[in-house]
Backbone as a chain_set.jsonl record, in Angstrom:
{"seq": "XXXXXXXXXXXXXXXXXXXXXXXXXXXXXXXXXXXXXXXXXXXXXXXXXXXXXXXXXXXXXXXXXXXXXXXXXXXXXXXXXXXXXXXXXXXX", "coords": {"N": [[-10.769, 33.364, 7.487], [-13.943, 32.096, 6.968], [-17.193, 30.387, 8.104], [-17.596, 27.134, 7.917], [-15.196, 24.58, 8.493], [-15.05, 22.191, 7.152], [-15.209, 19.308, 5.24], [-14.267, 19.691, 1.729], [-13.514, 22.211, 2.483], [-11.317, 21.827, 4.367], [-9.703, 20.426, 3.24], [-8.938, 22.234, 1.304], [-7.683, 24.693, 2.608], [-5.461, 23.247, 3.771], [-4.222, 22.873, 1.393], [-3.513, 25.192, 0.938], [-1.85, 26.151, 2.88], [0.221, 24.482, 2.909], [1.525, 25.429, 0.406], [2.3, 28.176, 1.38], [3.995, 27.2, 3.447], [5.61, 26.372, 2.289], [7.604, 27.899, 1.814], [10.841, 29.748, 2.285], [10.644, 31.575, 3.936], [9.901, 33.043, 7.254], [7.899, 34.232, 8.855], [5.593, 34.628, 11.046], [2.764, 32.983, 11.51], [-0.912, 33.193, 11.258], [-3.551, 31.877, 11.821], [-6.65, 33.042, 11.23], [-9.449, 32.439, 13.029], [-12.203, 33.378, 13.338], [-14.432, 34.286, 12.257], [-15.417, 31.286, 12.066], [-17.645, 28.79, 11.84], [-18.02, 26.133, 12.352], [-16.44, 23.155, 12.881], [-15.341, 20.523, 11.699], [-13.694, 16.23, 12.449], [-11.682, 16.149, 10.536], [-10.999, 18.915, 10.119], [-10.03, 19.368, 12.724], [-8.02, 17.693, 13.354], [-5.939, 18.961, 10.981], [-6.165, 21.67, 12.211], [-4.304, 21.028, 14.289], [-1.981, 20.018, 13.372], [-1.035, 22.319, 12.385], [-0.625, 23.671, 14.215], [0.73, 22.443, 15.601], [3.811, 22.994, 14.31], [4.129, 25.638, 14.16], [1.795, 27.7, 13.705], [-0.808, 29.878, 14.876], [-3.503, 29.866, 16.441], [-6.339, 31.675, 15.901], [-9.219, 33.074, 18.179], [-12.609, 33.676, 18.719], [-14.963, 32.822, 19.065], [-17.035, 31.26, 21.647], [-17.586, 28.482, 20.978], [-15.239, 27.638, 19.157], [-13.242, 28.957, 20.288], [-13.249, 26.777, 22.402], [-12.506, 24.292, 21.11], [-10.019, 25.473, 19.849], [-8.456, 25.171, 22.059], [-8.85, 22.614, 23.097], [-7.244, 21.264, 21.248], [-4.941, 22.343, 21.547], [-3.892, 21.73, 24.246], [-3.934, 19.344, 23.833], [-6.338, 17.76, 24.076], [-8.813, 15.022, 24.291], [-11.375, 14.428, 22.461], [-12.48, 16.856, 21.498], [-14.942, 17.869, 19.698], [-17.032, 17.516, 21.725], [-19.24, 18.517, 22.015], [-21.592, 17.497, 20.665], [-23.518, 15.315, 18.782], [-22.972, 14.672, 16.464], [-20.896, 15.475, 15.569], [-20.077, 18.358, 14.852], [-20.744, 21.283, 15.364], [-22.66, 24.296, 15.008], [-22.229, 27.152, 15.924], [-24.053, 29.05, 16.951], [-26.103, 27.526, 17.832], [-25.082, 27.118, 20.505]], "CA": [[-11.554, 32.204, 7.203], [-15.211, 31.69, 7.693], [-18.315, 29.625, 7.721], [-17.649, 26.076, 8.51], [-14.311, 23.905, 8.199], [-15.487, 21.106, 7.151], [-14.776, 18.241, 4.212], [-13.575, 20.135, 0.768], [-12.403, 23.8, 2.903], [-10.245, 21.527, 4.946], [-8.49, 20.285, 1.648], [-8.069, 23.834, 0.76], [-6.942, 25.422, 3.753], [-4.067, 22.315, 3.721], [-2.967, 23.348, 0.194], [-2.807, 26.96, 1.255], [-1.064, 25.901, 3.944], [1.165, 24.024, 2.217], [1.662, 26.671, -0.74], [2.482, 29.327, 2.515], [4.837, 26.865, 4.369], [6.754, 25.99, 2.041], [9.124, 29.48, 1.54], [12.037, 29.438, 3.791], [10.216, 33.061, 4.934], [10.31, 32.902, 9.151], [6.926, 35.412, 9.114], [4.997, 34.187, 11.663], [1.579, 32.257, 10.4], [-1.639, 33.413, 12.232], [-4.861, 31.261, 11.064], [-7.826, 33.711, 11.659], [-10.932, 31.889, 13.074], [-12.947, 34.191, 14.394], [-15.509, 33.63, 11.981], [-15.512, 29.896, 11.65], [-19.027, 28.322, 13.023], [-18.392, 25.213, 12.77], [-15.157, 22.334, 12.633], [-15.215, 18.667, 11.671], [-12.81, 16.262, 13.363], [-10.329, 16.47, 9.511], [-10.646, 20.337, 10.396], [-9.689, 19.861, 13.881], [-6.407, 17.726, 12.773], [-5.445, 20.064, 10.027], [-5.663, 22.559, 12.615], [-3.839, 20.75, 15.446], [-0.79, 19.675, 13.032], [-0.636, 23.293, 12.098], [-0.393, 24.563, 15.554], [2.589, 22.045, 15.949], [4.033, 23.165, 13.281], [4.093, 27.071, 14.774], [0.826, 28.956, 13.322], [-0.868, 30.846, 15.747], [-4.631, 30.356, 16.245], [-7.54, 32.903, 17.043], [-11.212, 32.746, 18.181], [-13.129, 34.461, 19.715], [-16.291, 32.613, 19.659], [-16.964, 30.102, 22.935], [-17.222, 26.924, 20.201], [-14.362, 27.599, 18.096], [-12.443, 28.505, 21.33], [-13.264, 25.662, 23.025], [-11.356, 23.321, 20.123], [-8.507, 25.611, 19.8], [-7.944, 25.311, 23.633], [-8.141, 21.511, 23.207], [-6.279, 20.861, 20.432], [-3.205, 23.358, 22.022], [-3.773, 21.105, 24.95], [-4.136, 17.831, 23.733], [-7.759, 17.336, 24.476], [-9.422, 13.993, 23.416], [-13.082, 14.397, 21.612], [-12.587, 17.939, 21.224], [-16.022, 18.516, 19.877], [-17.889, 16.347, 22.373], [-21.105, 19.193, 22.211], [-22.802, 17.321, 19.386], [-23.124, 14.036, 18.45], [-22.379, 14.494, 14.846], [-19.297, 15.994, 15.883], [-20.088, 19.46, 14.107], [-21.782, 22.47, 15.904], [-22.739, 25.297, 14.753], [-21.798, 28.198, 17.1], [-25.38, 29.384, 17.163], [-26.405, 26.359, 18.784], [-24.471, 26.829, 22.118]], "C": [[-12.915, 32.406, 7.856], [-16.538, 30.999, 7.33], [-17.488, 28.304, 8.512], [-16.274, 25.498, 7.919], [-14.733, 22.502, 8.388], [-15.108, 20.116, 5.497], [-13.797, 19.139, 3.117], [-12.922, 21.675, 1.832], [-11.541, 22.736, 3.46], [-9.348, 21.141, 4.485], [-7.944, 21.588, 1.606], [-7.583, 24.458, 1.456], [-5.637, 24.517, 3.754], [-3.49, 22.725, 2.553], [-2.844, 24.58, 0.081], [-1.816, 26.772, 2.092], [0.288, 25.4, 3.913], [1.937, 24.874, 1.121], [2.252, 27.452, 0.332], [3.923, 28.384, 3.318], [5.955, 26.359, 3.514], [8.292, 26.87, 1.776], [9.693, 29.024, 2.697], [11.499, 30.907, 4.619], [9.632, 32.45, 6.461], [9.067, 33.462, 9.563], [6.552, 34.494, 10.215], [3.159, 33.723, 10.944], [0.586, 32.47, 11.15], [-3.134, 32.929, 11.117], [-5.685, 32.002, 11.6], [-9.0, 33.064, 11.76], [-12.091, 32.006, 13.689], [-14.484, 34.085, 13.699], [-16.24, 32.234, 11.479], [-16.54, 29.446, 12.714], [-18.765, 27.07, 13.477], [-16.692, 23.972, 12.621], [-15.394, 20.723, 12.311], [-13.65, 17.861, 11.721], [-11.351, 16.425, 12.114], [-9.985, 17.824, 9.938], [-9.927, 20.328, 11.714], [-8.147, 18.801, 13.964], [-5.517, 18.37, 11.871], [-4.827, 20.872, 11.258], [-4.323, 21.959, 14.139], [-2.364, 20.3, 14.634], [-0.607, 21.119, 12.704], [-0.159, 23.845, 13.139], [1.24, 24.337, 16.29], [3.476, 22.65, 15.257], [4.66, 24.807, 13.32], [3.109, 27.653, 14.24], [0.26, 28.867, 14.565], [-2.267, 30.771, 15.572], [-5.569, 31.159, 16.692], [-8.489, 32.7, 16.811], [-11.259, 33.114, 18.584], [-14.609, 33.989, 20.105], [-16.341, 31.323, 20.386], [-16.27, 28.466, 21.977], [-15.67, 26.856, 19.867], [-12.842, 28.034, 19.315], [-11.92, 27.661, 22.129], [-12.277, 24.51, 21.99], [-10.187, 23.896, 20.156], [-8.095, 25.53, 21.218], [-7.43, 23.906, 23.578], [-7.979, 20.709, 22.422], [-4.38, 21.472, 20.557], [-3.033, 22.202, 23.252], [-3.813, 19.388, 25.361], [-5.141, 17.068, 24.066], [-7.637, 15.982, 24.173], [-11.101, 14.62, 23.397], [-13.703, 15.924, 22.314], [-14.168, 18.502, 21.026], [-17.622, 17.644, 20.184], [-19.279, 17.338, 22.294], [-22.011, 18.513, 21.618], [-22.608, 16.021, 18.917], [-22.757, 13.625, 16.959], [-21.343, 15.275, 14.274], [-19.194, 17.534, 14.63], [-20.926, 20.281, 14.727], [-21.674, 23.203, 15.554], [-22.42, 26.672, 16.025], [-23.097, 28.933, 17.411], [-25.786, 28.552, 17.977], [-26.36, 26.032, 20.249], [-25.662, 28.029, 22.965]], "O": [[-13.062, 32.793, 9.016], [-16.917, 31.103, 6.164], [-16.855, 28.481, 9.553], [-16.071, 25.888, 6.769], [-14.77, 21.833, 9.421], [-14.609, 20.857, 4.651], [-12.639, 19.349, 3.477], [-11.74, 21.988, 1.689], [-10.593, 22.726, 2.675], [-8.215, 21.287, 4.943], [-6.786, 21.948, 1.819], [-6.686, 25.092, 0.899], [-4.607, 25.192, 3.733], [-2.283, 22.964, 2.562], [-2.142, 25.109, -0.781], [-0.786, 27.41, 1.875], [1.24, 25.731, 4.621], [3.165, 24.824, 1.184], [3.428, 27.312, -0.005], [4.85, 29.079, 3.734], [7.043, 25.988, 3.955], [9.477, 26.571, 1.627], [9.35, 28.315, 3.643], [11.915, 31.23, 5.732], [8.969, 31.416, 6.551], [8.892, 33.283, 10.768], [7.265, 33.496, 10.32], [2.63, 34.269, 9.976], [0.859, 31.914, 12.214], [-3.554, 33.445, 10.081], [-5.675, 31.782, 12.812], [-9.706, 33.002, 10.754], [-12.791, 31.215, 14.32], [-15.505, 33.865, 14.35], [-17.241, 32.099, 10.776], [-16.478, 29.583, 13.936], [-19.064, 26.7, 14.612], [-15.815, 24.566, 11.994], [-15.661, 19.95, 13.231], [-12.63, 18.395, 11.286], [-10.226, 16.726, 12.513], [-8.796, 18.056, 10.155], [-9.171, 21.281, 11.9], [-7.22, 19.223, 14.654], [-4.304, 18.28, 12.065], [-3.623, 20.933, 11.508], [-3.639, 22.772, 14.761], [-1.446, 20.226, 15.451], [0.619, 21.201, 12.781], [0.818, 24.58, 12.999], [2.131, 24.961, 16.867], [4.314, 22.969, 16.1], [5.574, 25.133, 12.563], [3.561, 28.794, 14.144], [0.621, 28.003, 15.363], [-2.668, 31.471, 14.642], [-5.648, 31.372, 17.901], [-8.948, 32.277, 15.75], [-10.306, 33.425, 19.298], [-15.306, 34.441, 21.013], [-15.792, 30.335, 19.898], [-15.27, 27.76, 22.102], [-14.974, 25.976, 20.374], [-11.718, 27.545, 19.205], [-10.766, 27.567, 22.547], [-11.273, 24.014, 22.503], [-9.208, 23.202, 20.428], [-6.996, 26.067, 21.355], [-6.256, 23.614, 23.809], [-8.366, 19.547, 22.544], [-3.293, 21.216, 20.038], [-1.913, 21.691, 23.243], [-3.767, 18.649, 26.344], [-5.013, 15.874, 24.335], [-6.536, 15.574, 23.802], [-11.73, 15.147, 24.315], [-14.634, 16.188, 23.075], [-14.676, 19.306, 21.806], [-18.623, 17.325, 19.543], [-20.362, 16.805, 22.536], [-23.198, 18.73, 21.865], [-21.464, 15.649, 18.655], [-22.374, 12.552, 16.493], [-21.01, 15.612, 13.137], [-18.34, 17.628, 13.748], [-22.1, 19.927, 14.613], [-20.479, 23.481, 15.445], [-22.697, 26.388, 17.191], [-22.987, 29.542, 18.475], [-25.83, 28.98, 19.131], [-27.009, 25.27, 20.966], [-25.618, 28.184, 24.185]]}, "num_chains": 1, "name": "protein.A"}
């Protein structure tokens, strides 16, 4: 995945997600978000019911770390950097 999770990708990533979870297959589910800049807060429940759920997320960049840390940890106002609750990862 990359660019921004935000309004229509976060639809589509849920009906992939959905399409993928529904086999009885055991694989393990690893959401790649290493190049994702940016999250809005639908993206950052998508990803936080997925995580319950068992997929497996990765980042590597500070922003996109910083949410998956506290959405694994139950943050509140995850992406407090920005007041229009969307940062670009350039930005930081």
């Amino acid at each position: 995945m990359q660019g921004r999770l935000v309004g229509p990708w976060v639809n589509e990533l849920r009906a992939t997600w959905k399409r993928a979870h529904r086999s009885e297959d055991k694989r393990a589910c690893i959401i790649d978000l290493n190049d994702v800049t940016s999250i809005d807060k639908s993206g950052e429940r998508l990803l936080r019911a997925m995580s319950k759920k068992g997929a497996q997320l990765m980042a590597r960049g500070l922003y996109v770390k910083h949410v998956v840390e506290q959405l694994k940890t139950g943050g509140v106002n995850t992406t407090s950097f920005s007041a229009d609750r969307t940062v670009r990862a350039e930005e930081q």
